[in-house]
C-alpha positions as CSV (number, residue, x, y, z in Angstrom):
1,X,0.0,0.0,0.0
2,X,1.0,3.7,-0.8
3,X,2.6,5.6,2.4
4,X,-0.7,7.6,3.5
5,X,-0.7,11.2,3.9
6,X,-1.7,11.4,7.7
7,X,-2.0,15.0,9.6
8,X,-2.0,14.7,13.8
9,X,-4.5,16.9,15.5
10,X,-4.3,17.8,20.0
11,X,-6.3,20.1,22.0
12,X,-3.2,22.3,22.8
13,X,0.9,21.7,23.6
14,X,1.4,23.3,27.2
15,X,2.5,20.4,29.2
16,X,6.2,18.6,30.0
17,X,4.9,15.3,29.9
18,X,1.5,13.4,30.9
19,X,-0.3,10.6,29.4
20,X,-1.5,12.3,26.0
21,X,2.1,13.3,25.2
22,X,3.4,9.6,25.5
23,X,0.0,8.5,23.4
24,X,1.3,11.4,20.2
25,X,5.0,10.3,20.4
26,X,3.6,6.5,19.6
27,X,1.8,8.2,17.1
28,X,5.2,9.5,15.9
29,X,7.0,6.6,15.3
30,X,4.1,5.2,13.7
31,X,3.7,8.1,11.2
32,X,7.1,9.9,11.3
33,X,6.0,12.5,8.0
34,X,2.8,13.3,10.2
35,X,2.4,17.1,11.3
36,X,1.2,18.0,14.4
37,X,-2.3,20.6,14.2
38,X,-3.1,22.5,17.7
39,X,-4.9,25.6,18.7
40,X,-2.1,26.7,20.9
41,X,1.6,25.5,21.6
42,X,3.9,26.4,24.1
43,X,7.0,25.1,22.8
44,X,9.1,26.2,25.9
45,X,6.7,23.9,28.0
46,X,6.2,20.9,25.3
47,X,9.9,20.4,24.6
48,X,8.8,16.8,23.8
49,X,7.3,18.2,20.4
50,X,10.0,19.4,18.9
51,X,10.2,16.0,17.0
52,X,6.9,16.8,15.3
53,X,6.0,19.9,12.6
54,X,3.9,21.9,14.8
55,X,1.0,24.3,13.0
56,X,-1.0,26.1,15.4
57,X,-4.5,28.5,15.3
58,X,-5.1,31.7,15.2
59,X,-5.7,31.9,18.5
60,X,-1.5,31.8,18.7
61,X,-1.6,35.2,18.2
62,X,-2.9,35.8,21.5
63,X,-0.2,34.8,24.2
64,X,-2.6,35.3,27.1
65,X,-4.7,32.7,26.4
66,X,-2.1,30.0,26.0
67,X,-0.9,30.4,29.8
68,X,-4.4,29.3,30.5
69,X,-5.9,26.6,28.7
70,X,-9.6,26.9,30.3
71,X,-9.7,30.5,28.3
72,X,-9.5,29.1,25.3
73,X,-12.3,27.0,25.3
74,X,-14.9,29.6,24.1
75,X,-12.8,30.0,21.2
76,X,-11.6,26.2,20.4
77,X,-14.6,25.6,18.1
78,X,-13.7,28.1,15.3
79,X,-9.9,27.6,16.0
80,X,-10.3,23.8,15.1
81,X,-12.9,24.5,12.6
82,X,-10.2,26.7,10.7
83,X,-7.8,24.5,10.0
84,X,-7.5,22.7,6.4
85,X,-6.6,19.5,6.2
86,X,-6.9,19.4,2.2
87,X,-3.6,18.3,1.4
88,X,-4.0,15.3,3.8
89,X,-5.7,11.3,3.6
90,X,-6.2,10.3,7.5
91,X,-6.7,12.8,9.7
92,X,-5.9,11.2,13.4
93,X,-7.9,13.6,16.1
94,X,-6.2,12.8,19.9
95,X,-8.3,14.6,22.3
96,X,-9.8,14.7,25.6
97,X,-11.7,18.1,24.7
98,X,-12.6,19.1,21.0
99,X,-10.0,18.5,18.7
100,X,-12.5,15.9,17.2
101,X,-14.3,19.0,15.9
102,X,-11.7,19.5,12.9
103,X,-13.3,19.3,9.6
104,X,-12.9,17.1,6.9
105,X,-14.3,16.1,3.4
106,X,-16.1,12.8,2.2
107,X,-13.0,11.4,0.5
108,X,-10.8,12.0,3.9
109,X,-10.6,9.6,6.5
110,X,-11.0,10.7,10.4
111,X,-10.1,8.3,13.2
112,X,-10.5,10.1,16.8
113,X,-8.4,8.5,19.5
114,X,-10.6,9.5,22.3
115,X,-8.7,9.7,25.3
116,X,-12.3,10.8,26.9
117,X,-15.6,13.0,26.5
118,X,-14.5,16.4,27.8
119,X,-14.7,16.3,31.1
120,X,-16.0,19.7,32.0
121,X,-19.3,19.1,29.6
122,X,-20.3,15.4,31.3
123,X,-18.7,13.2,33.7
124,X,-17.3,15.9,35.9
125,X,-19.6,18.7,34.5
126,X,-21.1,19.9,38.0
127,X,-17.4,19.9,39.5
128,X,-16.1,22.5,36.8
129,X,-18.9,24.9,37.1
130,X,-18.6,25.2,40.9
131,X,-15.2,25.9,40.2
132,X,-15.3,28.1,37.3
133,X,-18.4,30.0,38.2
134,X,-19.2,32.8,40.9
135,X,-21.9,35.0,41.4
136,X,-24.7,36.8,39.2
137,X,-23.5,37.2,35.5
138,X,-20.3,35.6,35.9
139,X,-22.2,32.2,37.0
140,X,-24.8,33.3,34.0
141,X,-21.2,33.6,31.2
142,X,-19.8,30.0,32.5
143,X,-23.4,28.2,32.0
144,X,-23.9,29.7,28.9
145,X,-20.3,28.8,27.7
146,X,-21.0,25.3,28.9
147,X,-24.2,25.1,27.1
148,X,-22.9,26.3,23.7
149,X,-20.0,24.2,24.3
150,X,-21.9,20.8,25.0
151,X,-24.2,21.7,22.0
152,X,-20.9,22.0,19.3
153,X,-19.7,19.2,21.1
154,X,-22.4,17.0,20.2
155,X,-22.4,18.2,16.4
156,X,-18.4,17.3,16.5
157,X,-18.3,13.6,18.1
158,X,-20.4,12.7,14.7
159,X,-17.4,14.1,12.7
160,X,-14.9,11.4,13.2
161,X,-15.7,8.2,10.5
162,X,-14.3,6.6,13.5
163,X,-13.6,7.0,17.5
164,X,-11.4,4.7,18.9
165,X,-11.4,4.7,22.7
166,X,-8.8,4.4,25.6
167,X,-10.2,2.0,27.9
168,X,-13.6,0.2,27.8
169,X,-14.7,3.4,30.3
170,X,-14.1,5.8,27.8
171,X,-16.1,3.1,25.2
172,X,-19.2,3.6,27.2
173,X,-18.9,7.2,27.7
174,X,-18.8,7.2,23.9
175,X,-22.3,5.1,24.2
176,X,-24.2,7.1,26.9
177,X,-23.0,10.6,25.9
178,X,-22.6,10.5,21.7
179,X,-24.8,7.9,21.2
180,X,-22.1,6.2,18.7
181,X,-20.9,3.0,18.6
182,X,-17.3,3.1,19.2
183,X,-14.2,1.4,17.5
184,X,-12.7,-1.8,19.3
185,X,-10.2,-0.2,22.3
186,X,-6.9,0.4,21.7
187,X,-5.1,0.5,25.0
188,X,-2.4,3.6,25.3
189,X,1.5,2.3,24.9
190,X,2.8,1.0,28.0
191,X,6.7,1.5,28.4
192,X,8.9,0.1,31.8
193,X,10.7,3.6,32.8
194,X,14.4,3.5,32.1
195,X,16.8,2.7,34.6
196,X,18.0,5.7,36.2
197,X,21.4,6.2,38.4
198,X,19.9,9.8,39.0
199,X,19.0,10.6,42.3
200,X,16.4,12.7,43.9
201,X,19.1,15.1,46.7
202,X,16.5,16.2,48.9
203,X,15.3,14.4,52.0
204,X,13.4,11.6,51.6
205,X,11.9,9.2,53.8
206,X,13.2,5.5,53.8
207,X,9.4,3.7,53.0
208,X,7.2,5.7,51.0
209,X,4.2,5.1,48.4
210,X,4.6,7.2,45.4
211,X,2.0,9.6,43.7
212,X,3.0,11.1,40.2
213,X,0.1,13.2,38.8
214,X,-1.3,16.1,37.9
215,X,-2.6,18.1,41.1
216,X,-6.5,18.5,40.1
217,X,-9.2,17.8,41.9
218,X,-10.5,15.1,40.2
219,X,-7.1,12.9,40.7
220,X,-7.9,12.4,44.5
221,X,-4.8,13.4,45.9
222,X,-6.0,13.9,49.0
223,X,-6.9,10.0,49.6
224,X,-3.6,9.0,49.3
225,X,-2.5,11.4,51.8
226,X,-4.9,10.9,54.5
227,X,-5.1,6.7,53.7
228,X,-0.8,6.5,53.8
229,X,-1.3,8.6,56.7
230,X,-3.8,5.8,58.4
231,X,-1.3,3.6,57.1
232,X,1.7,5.1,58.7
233,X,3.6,5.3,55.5
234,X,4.9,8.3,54.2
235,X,3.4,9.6,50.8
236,X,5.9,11.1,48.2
237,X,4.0,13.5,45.6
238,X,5.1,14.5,41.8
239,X,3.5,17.1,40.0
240,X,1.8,20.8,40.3
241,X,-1.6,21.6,39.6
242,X,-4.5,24.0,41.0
243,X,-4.9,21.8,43.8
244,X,-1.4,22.0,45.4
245,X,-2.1,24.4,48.4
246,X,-5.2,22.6,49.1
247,X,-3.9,19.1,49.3
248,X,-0.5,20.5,51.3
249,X,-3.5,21.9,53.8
250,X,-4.8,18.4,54.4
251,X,-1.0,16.9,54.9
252,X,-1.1,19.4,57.3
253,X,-4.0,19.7,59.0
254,X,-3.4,15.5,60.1
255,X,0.4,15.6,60.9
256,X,1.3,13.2,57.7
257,X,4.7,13.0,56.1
258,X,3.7,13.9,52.3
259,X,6.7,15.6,50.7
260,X,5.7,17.6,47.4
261,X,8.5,17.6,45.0
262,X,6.7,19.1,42.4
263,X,7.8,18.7,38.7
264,X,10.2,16.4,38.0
265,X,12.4,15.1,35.3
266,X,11.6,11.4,33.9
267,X,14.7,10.1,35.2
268,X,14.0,11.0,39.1
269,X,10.9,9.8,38.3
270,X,11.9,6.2,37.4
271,X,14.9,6.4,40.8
272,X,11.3,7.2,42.7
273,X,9.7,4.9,41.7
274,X,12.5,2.4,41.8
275,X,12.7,3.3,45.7
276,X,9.6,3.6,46.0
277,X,7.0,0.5,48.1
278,X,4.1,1.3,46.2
279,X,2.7,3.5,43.0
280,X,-1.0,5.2,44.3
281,X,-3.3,6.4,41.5
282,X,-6.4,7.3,44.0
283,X,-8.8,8.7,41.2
284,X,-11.2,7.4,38.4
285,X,-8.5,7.9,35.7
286,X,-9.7,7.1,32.1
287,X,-6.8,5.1,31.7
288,X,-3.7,5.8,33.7
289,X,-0.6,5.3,31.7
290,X,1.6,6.1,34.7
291,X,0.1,3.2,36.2
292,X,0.8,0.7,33.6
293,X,4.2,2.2,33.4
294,X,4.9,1.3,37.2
295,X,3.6,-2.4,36.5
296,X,5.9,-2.5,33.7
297,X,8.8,-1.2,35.5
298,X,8.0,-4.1,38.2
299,X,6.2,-2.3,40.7
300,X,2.8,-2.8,42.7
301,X,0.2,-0.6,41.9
302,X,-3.2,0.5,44.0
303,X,-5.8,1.9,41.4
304,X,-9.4,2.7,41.8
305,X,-11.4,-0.3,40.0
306,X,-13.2,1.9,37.9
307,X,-10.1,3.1,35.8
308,X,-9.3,2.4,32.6
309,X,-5.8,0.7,33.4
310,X,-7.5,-1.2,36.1
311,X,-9.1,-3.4,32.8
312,X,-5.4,-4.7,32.9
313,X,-5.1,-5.9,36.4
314,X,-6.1,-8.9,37.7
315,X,-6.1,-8.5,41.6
316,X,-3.7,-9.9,44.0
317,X,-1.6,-10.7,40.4
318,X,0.2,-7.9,38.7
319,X,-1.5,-4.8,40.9
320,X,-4.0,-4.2,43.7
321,X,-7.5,-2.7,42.9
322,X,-9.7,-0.2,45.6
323,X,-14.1,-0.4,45.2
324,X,-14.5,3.1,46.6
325,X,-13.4,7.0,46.7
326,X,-12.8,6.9,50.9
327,X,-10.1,6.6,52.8
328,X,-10.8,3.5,54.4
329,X,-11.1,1.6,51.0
330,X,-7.7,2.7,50.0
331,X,-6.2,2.3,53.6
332,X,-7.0,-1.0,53.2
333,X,-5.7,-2.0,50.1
334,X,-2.6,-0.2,50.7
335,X,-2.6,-2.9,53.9
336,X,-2.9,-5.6,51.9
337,X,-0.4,-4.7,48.9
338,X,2.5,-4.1,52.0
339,X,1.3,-7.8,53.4
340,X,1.4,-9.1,50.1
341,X,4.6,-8.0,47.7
342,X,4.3,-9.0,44.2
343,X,7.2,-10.2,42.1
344,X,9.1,-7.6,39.9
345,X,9.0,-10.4,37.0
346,X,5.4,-11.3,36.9
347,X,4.3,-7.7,37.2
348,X,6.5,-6.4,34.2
349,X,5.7,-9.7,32.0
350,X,1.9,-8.6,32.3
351,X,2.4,-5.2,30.8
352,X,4.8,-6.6,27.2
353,X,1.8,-6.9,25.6
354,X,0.7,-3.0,26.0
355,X,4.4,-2.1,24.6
356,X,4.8,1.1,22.4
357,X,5.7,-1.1,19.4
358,X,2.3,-2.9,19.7
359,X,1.0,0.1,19.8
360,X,2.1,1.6,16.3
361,X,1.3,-2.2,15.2
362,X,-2.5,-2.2,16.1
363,X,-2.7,1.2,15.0
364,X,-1.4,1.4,11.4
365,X,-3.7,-1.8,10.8
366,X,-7.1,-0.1,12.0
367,X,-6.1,3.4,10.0
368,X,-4.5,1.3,6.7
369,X,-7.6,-1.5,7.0
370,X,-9.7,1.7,7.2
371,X,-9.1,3.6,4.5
372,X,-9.2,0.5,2.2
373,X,-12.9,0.0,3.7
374,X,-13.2,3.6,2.7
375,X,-11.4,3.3,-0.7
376,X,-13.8,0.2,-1.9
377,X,-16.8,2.5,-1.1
378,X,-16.1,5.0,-3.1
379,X,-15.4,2.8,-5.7
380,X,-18.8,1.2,-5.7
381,X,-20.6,4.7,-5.1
């Protein structure tokens, strides 16, 4: 078959590293001529992009906005309507907001990797707007925004020939809120960290669980604080977000040891989580590629059972899974995974199957068996 001409679409570049990021660099390797289409990039941020041809929106032109991503929202519709895509066969949307929205012609093909519905619009809708809104007409401006939002939202999930989910959670979110039978899953790349010699030089405790994540509200920080606290074990913490102060308030307010390093580079990472007893990830997640990067690396995770990555664990055999958002659930599990250690063998044997390079593998078939699928009915039209 001819090499496709494939075109990359995200939300927006303003992160180190996360989930998303590992999910486009797959996408990379499998498509190395592929550019990369986003409504706003901060390349100072996203060093991790530089491998890709980045083309960004208007809304580039407007530096304020960048430095805070829930500002742009309003105007994400018309920047991701305004791109064209002419030039290109596959169009590969990655998106956890409305990149899906691009638009296309009949003779393109559009695959959505749908890392989730946005969140702010259904599953954690009433969480956002207590955040976001205040009083009077600025509670009137955020409802309204929502409502336009959801409404262009709905008109974009039925843009993509196909959507192509992250976990079986996000498959059903794709049936209750689109209405749209989704693509078979395609699990995100799963890759053991490399083996550091780096060292973290601050003070660190001798027996600690790990937490690297995002700090938002959503991720449940604060249950693995107060539950390693009920626990007696100290709680190490990577990552910034809104929720920093807050969650350093609680560590406080119950005499824990939770020590926030805050950003970190890959390799401390993998010496923490070398060092570390156990890797927490309290919240629903709707997969949790850190997760299935600590199995990999041979370490015992604890994740709620809802998550996407938990559809990889079998309890008791390569991780450890919690039934409910309290304290006491995870307290407990955290008991039992310390009881019960799990060999470093068995754990990262579980995860080669998830690799990077199966990965690329399952996606190049779905996108080259797809656009043969849409070749032959264009033919018979």
């Amino acid at each position: 078959m001819t090499e496709l001409k494939v075109a990359l679409v995200y939300d927006w570049l303003d992160t180190q590293h996360g989930g998303a990021e590992k999910v486009l660099l797959a996408l990379h390797q499998a498509f190395p001529e592929a550019p990369l289409f986003t409504s706003v990039a901060r390349p100072e941020t996203a060093t991790w992009a530089r491998v890709f041809t980045v083309h960004t929106s208007f809304l580039q032109h407007f530096p304020a906005l960048s430095q805070k991503p829930r500002w742009l929202l309003p105007f994400l519709p018309l920047a991701f309507e305004s791109f064209d895509f002419s030039e290109y066969q596959v169009v590969i949307s990655v998106t956890s907001a409305l990149a899906k929205g691009v638009m296309t012609k009949p003779d393109q093909l559009h695959l959505c990797y749908l890392l989730t519905p946005p969140r702010y619009l259904y599953s954690h809708h009433q969480e956002y707007v207590s955040q976001s809104s205040g009083i009077g007409i600025v509670r009137t401006l955020v409802n309204t925004c929502f409502t336009y939002l959801k409404w262009w939202d709905q008109a974009a999930a039925l843009r993509p020939d196909l959507i192509i989910p992250i976990s079986q959670l996000v498959a059903s979110r794709v049936d209750e809120y689109y209405h749209r039978q989704p693509q078979p899953v395609i699990y995100p790349p799963v890759m053991a960290l490399a083996d550091s010699k780096v060292k973290y030089e601050g003070k660190m405790p001798s027996r600690y669980a790990l937490v690297v994540s995002r700090l938002v509200e959503y991720k449940r920080i604060d249950l693995a604080i107060t539950a390693c606290h009920k626990q007696g074990l100290a709680l190490v913490i990577v990552g910034t977000g809104e929720e920093q102060a807050a969650l350093a308030q609680v560590a406080r307010g119950i005499g824990s040891q939770t020590f926030f390093l805050g950003s970190q580079t890959s390799a401390i990472v993998s010496a923490l989580m070398k060092d570390s007893l156990l890797v927490l990830m309290p919240g629903i997640e709707d997969f949790g590629i850190t997760a299935g990067e600590a199995i990999a690396t041979g370490k015992a995770v604890i994740v709620h059972q809802q998550s996407g990555v938990a559809e990889l664990i079998t309890q008791g055999k390569n991780g450890w899974l919690f039934t409910e958002l309290t304290t006491l659930s995870l307290s407990t599990a955290i008991g039992t995974a310390l009881k019960h250690p799990l060999a470093s063998r068995q754990l990262q044997q579980s995860m080669a199957k998830y690799a990077t390079t199966s990965f690329v593998q399952s996606f190049k078939q779905v996108v080259n068996q797809s656009w043969a699928t849409k070749a032959r009915e264009r033919n018979n039209d």
